[in-house]
C-alpha positions as CSV (number, residue, x, y, z in Angstrom):
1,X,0.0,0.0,0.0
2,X,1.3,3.5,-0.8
3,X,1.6,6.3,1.7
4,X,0.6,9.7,1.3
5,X,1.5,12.7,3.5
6,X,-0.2,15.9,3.4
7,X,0.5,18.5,5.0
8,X,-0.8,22.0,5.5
9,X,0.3,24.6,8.5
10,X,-3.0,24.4,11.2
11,X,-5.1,21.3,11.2
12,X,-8.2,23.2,10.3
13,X,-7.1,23.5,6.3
14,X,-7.2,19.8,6.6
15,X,-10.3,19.7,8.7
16,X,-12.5,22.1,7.0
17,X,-11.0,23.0,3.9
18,X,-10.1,19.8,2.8
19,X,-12.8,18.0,4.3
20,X,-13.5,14.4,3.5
21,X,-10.9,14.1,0.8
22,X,-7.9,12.2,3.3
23,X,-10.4,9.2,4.1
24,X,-11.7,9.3,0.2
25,X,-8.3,8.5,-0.4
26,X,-8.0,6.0,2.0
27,X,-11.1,4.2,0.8
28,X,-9.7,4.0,-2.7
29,X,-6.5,2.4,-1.3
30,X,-3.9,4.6,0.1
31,X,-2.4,5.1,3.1
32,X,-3.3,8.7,4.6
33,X,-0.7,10.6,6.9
34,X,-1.6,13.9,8.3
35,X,0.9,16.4,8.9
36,X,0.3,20.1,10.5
37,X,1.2,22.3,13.3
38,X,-1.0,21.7,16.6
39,X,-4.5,22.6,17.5
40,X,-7.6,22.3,19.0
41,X,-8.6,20.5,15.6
42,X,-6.1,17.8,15.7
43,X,-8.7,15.1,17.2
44,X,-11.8,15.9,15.2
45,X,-9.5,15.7,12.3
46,X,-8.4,12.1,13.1
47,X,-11.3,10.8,13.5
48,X,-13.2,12.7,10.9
49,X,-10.7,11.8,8.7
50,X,-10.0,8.3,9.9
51,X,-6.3,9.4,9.5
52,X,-2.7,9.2,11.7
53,X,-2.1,12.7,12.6
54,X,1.8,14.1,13.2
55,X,2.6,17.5,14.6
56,X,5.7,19.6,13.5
57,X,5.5,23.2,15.1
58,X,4.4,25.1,12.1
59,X,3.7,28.8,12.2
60,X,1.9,31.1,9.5
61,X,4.3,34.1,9.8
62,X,8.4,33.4,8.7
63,X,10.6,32.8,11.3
64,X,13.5,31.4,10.0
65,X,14.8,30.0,13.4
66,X,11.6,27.5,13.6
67,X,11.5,26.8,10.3
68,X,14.8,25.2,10.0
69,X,13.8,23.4,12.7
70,X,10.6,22.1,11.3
71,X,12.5,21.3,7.8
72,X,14.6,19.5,9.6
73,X,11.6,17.1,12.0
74,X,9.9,17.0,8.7
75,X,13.0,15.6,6.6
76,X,13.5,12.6,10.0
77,X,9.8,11.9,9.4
78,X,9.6,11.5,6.1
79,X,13.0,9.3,6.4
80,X,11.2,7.3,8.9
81,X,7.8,7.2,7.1
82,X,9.0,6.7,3.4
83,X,5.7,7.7,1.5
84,X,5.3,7.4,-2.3
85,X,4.1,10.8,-2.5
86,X,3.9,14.1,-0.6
87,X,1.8,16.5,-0.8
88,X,1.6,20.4,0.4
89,X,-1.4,23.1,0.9
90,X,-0.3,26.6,1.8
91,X,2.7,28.2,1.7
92,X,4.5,27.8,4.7
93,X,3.8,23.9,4.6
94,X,4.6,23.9,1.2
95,X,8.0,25.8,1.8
96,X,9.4,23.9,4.5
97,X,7.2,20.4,3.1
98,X,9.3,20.7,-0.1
99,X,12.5,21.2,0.7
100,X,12.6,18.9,3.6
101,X,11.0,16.2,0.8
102,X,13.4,17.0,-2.1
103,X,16.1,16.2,0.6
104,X,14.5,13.3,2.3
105,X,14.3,11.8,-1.5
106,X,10.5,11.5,-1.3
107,X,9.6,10.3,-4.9
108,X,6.5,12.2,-5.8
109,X,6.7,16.1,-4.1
110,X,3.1,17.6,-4.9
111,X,1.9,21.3,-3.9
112,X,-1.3,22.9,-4.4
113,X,-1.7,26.8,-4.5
114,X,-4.3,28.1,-3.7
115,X,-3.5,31.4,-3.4
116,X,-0.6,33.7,-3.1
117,X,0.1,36.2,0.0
118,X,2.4,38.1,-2.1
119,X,0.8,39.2,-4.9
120,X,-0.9,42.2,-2.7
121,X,2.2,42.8,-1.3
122,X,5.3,45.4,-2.2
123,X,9.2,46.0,-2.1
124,X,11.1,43.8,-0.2
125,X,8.5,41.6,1.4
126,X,7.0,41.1,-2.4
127,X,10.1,40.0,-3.5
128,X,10.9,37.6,-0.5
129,X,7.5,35.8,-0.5
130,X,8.3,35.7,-4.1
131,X,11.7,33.7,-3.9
132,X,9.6,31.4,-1.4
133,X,7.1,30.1,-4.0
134,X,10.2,29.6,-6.7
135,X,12.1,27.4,-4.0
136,X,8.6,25.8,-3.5
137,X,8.2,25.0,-7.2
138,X,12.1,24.2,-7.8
139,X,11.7,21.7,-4.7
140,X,8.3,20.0,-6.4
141,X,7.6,17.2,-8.8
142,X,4.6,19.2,-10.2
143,X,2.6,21.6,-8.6
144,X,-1.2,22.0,-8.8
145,X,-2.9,25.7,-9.0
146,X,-7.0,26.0,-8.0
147,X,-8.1,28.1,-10.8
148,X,-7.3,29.5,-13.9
149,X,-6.6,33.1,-13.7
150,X,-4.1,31.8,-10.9
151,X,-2.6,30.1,-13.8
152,X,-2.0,33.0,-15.7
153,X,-1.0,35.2,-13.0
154,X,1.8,32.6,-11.9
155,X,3.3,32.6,-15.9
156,X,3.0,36.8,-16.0
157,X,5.2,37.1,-12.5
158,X,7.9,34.1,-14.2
159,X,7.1,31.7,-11.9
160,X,5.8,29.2,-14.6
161,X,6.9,25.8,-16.6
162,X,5.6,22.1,-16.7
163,X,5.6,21.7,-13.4
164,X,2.4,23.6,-12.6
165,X,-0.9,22.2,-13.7
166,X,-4.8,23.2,-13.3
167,X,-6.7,20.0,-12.3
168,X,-10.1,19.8,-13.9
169,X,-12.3,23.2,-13.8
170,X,-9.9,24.1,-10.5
171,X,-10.7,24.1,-6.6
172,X,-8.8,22.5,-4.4
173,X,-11.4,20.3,-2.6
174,X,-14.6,21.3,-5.0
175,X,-18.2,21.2,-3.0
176,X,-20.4,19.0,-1.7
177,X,-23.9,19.8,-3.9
178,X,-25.8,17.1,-1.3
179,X,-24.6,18.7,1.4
180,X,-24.9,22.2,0.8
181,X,-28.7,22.3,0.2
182,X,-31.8,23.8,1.5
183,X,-33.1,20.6,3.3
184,X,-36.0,20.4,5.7
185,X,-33.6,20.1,8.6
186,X,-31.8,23.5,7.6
187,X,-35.1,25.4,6.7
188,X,-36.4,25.0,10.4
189,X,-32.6,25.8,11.7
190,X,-33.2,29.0,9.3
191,X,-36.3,29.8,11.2
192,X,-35.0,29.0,14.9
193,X,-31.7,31.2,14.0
194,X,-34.0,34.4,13.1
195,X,-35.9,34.1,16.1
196,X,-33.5,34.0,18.4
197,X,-31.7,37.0,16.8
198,X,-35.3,38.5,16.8
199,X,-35.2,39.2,12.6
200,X,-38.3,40.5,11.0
201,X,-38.9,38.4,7.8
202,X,-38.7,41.8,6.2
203,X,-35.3,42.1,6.9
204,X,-32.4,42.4,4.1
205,X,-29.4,40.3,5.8
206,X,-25.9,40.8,4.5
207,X,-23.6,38.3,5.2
208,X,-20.0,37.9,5.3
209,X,-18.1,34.3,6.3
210,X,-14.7,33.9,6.8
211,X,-11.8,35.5,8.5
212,X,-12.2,38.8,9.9
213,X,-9.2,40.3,9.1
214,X,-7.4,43.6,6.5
215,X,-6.9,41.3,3.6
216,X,-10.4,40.3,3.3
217,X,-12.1,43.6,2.7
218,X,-13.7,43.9,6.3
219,X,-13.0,47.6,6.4
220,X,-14.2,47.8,3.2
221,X,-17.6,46.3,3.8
222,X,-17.9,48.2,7.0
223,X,-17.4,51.5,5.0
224,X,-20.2,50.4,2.7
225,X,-22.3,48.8,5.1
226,X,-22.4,52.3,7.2
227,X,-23.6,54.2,3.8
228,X,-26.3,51.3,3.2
229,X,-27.7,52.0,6.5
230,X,-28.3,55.5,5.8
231,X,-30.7,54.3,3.0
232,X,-31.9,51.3,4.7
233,X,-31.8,51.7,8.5
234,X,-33.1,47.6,9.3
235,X,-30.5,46.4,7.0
236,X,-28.3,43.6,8.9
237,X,-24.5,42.6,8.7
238,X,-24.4,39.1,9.8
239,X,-20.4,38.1,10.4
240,X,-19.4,34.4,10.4
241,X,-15.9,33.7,11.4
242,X,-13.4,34.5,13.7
243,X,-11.4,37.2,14.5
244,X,-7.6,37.1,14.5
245,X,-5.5,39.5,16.6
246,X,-2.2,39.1,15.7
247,X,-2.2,37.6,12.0
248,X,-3.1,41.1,9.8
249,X,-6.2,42.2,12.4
250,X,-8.7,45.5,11.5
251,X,-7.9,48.3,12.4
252,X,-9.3,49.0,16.7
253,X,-11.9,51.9,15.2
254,X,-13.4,49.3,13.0
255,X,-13.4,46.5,15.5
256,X,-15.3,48.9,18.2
257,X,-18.2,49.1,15.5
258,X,-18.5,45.3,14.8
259,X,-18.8,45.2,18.4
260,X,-21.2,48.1,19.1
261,X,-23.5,48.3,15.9
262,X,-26.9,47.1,17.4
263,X,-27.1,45.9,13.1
264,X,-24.2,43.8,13.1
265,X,-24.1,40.4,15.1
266,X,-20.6,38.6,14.8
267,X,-21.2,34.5,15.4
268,X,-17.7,33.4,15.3
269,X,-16.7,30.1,13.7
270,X,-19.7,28.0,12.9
271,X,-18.6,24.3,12.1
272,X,-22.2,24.4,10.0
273,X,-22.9,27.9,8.1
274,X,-25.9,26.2,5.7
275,X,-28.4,27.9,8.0
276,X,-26.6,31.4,7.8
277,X,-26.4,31.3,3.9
278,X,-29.9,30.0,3.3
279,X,-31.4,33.1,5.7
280,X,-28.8,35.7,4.1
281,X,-29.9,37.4,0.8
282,X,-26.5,38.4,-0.2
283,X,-22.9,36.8,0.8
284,X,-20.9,39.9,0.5
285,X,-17.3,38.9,-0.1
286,X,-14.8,42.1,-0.8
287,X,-11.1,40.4,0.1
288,X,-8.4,41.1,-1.9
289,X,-6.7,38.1,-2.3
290,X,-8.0,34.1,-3.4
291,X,-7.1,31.0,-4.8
292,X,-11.1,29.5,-5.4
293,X,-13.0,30.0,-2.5
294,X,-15.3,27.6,-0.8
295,X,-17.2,30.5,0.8
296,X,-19.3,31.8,-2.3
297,X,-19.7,28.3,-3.6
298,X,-21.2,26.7,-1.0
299,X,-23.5,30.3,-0.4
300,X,-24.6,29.9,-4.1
301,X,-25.9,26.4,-3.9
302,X,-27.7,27.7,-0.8
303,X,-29.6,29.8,-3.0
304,X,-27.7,32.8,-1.7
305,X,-26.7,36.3,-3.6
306,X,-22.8,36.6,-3.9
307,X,-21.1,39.9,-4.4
308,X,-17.3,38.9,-4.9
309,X,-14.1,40.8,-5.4
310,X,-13.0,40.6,-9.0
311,X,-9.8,38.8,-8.0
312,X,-8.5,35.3,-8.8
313,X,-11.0,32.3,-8.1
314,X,-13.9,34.6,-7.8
315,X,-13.9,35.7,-10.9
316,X,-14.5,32.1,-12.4
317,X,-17.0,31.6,-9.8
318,X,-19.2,34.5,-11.2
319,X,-19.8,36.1,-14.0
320,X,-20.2,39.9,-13.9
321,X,-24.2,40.6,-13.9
322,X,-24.9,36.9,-15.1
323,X,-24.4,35.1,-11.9
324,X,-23.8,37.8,-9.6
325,X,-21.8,41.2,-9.1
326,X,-17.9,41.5,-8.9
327,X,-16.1,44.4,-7.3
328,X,-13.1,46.1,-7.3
329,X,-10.6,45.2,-4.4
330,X,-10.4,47.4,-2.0
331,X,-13.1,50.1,-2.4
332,X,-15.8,50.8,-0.4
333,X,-17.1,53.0,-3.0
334,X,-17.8,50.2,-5.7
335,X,-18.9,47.8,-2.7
336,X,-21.2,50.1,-1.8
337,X,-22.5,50.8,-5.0
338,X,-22.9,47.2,-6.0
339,X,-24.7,46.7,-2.3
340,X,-27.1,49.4,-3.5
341,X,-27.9,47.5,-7.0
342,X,-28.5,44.5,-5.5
343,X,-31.0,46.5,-2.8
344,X,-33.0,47.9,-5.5
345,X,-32.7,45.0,-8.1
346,X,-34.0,42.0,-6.2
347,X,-36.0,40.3,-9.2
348,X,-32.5,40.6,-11.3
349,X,-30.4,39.5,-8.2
350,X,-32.8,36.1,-7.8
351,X,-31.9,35.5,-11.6
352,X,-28.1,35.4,-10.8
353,X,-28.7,33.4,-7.6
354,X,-30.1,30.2,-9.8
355,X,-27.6,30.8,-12.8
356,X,-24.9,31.1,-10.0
357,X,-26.4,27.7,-8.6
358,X,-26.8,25.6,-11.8
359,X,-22.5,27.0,-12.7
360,X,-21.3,25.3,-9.6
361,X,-23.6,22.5,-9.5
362,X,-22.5,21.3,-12.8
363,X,-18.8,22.1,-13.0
364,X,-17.3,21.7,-9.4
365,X,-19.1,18.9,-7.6
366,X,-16.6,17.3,-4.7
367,X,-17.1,13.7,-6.5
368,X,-15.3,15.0,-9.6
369,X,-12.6,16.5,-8.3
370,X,-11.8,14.0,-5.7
371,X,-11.5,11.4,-8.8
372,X,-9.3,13.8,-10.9
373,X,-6.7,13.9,-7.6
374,X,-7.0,10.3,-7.4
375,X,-6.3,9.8,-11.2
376,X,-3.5,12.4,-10.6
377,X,-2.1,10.3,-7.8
378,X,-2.0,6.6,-9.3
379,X,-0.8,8.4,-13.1
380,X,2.3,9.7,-10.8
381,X,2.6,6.3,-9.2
382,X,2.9,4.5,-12.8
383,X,5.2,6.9,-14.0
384,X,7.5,6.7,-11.4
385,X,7.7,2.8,-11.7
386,X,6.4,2.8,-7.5
């Protein structure tokens, strides 16, 4: 039997944004080794998962001390462990995953990107972040990117050759279309959540899921959420997700109103948001940096509105007043003004909703793109006479 590790930096991206596809793998006759940095996750993951779970000390930001150290736990492990095939999501894992692979001689060194820090970056740090994904892709046997225009971005910035590959339409995990409808368990969750945040079935709810953080447009959507207030005064902002303090966090003046608008209610990390995107109208999703996002995928088969940033990923998830709106990163103006159409245009906005629906349905179901990694993974095998 052939062994797989994959790694990624916390245990969550294996948790929740790889969900289900370690024990798919298993079940089609691989061997399934989890590799990330600790957390409260780690347990839910193994058992979710059905999968051996390592620890090496991974952290999100560069430190150059610890990450020599991990390289060089990683490269023991892999010594001791001896898989066929490696494989990387994020960028720190995928650093410190490939070079401590290319040196540990594993055969088949895979990494996924899906998406790049750097490319909203400037200067020096631009250029070091940079460097990082070359040694990445010098280190791999092929790498895999999530969408298209990610693709093409990677090839304009020279970082580009055989090695990287788009698998199927892109995504990195695709979605599940059973599992991300409005069943009659989540219609009565729907109604249960609205009472007990005491929401008139009048009200417009806009909703935003994911981190709260700068680089997702937060700010952005606060600005515009303050001038679509002025118009519509029972207008909601619903936020799902958690705040992070030390990783790129809003700025305190913006945190104080999250925390003190009597419109805004912040839930934190929901392990099931189907009930929050079926009561929403519109997910409104402003960051300025993606690989292809789960978030407006799984809101769109909910039958919910998506206003996306007109950046990688969600720009092949919607099309432009067809399936929904897109919006130029970072300004509130054009958020706002978008937020405004889709106030005063609800017939046209229920028009995008089901064209938005039937695009994802039919070209990114979790089945198919499971099935193309698996292909992916026994092709390599052959190849490499394992």
């Amino acid at each position: 039997m052939h062994t797989i590790v994959r790694v990624t930096t916390v245990p969550i991206s294996l948790k929740v944004l790889l969900k289900g596809q370690v024990d798919f793998m298993q079940l089609n006759g691989f061997k399934v080794i989890a590799i990330s940095a600790n957390g409260a996750e780690v347990e839910e993951l193994k058992i979710q998962e059905n999968c051996e779970h390592l620890i090496i000390p991974l952290t999100r930001s560069i430190n150059p001390f610890v990450d020599f150290i991990c390289i060089v736990k990683l490269f023991f492990l892999l010594r001791r462990i001896k898989p066929s095939i490696i494989h990387s999501h994020t960028p720190k894992a995928g650093f410190v995953g490939m070079i401590a692979a290319y040196f540990a001689r594993v055969p088949i060194r895979l990494h996924t990107i899906a998406g790049l820090p750097w490319s909203v970056e400037e200067g020096f740090k631009k250029n070091v972040l940079k460097s990082i994904e070359k040694i990445i892709v010098f280190a791999s046997s092929k790498v895999f990117v999530n969408s298209k225009n990610l693709l093409f971005y990677l090839k304009s910035e020279n970082i580009k050759g055989r090695k990287i590959n788009l698998l199927g339409s892109g995504t990195s995990n695709g979605i599940d279309t059973n599992y991300f409808s409005n069943t009659i368990e989540v219609k009565q969750n729907v109604e249960q959540l609205l009472i007990e945040n005491n929401v008139n079935h009048n009200s417009f709810i806009w909703l935003f899921v994911g981190r709260v953080v700068k680089d997702k447009g937060i700010q952005e959507l606060i600005e515009a959420f303050v001038k679509i207030q002025e118009k519509f005064p029972d207008d909601l902002l619903w936020i799902v997700g958690n705040e992070e303090r030390e990783l790129d966090p809003i700025d305190e003046d913006y945190r104080n109103f999250l925390h003190s608008n009597h419109s805004v209610k912040l839930f934190g990390f929901q392990k099931d948001v189907r009930q929050y995107y079926s009561a929403a109208n519109i997910l409104v999703f402003p960051s300025y940096r993606e690989g292809f996002p789960n978030v407006p995928m799984q809101a769109a088969l909910m039958d919910c509105g998506l206003i996306l940033s007109d950046i990688n990923g969600c720009n092949e998830i919607v099309s432009h007043q067809v399936s929904g709106l897109l919006v130029q990163p970072k300004s509130s103006k054009d958020l706002f003004e978008k937020m405004l159409f889709s106030r005063e245009n609800e017939k046209l906005i229920h028009q995008y909703k089901q064209k938005a629906k039937l695009h994802i349905s039919s070209n990114f179901n979790q089945d198919v793109v499971w099935k193309n990694l698996l292909n992916e993974y026994k092709n390599l095998i052959a190849e490499n006479g394992l």
